[in-house]
N, C-alpha and C positions, 0 to 999 in steps of 0.2 A: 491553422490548427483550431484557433475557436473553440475553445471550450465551455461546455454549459455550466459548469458549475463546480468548485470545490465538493470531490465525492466523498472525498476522506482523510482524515491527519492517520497516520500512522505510530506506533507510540511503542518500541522497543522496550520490554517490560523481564525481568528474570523469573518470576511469579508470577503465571498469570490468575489464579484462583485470586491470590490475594490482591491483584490489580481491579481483579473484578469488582470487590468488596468494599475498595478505596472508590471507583468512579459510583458506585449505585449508594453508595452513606453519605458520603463529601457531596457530591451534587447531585442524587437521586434519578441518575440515569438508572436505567433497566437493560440491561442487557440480553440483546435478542437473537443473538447467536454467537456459539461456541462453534470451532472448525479447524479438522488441521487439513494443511496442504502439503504433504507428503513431499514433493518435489522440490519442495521450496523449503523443507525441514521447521515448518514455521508449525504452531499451533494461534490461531487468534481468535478475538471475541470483539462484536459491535455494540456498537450503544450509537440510539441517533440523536443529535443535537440540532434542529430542527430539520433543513435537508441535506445538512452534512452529517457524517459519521466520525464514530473514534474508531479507530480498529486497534486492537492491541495485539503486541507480536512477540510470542513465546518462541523462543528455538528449541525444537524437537532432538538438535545435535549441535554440541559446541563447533563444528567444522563447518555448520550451517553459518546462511548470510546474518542471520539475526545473531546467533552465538557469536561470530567474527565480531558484529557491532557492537556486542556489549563488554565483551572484552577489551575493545579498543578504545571506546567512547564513555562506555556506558551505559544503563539506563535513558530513556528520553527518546525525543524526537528523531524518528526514522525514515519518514520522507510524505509529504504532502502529494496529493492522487487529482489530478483534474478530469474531471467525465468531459468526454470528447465522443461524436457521433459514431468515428469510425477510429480504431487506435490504428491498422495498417496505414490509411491515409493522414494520419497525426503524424509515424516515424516516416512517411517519405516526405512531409514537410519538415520536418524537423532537421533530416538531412539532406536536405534539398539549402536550406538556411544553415549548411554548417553547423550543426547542433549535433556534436558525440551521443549515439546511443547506446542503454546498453546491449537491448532488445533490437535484433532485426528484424524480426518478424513475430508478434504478436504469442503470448503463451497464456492457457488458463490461471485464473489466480483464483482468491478465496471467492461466495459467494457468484460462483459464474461467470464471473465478468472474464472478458479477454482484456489482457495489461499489457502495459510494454513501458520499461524505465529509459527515460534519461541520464546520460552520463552527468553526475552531480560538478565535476573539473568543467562544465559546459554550460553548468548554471547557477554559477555563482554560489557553486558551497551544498547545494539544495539538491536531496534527491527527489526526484520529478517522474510520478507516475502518471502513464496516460490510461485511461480504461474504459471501456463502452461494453454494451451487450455484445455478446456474439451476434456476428452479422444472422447467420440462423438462426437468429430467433427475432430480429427485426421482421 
């Protein structure tokens, strides 16, 4: 799988205006993009911390996967994203190594990137995003 880098923490948030407003005062990040993702009923916002990112993740609908999460869990951490070259070849290692996914085949996510999750019961508690450029645009 080989991953190049932690691309992003994830950050399940009920507010996200006012989430904004906590990470750019409290630690003077800037936030550089606002976005929702329709499909995923999510709304989010970035901030970079040097070559990793914060994403923050509004649910658009309580029946959405972030609405589920914050109902269930709460507020907080929503799953850590590792940039991998290619995420198609990421999930047929992955179950190729017996690794649950949730993704079998790759789906657009925020910011362009093609993503694909890991089943969290497969790793130890942790939802596990894999994400790279669309191969078209390599």
């Amino acid at each position: 799988m080989n991953p190049t880098h932690i691309e992003h923490i994830g950050l399940a948030v009920k507010n996200l205006e006012e989430s904004i407003r906590y990470w750019e005062t409290i630690f003077g990040l800037k936030c550089y993009r606002v976005e929702e993702v329709a499909d995923q009923k999510v709304r989010t916002a970035f901030f970079r911390v040097g070559a990793t990112k914060i994403e923050l993740l509004e649910s658009t609908d309580p029946a959405g996967p972030i609405g589920k999460f914050i109902e269930k869990r709460g507020e907080g951490m929503h799953h850590i994203a590792f940039a991998v070259n290619d995420v198609k070849e990421a999930l047929a290692d992955a179950t190729e190594k017996n690794i649950a996914v949730i993704d079998q085949v790759p789906r657009s996510g925020a910011e362009g990137l093609e993503i694909a999750f890991l089943d969290p019961r497969a790793t130890y508690g942790v939802l596990t995003e894999l994400c790279s450029t669309p191969q078209s645009e390599k």
